[in-house]
C-alpha positions in Angstrom: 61.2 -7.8 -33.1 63.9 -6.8 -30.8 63.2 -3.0 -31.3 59.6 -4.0 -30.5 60.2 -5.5 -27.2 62.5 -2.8 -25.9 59.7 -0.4 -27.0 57.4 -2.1 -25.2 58.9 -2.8 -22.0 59.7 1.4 -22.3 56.4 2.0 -22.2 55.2 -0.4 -20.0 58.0 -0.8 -16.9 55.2 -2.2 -14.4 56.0 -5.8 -15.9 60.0 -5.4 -14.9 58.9 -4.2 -11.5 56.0 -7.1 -11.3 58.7 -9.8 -12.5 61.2 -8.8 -10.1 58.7 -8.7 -7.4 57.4 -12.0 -8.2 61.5 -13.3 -8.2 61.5 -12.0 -4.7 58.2 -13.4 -3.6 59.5 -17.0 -5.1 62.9 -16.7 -3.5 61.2 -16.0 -0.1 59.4 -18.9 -0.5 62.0 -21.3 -1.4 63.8 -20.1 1.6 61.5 -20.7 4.2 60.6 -24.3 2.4 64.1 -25.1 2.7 64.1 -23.6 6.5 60.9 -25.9 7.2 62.7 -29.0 5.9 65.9 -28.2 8.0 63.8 -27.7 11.0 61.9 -31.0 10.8 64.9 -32.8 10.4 66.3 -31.3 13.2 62.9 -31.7 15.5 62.9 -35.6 14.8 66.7 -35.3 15.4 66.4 -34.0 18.4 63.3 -36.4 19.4 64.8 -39.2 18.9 68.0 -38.1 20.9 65.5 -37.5 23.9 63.7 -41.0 23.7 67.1 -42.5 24.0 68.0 -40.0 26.6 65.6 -41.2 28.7 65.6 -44.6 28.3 69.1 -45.0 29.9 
């Protein structure tokens, strides 16, 4: 089994470089979702400190 599956990621490295691409792509993603969340919070953070700004 193990011999098998070293053998066959030898002969076939596109799956390492397509797994590690797709660990990249997901990280990216998880970033800029986390960024996005951040950013709304500070937006309606920010918006409410304006309302309240204004109204004194």
């Amino acid at each position: 089994m193990e011999g098998g599956l070293i053998n066959f990621l030898e002969t076939n490295s596109i799956y390492i470089v397509m797994f590690i691409v797709l660990v990249v792509w997901l990280g990216i993603f998880l970033f800029m979702l986390n960024t996005d969340k951040r950013l709304k919070e500070i937006e309606k953070e920010l918006e409410h400190s304006g309302s309240a700004t204004k109204e004194n």
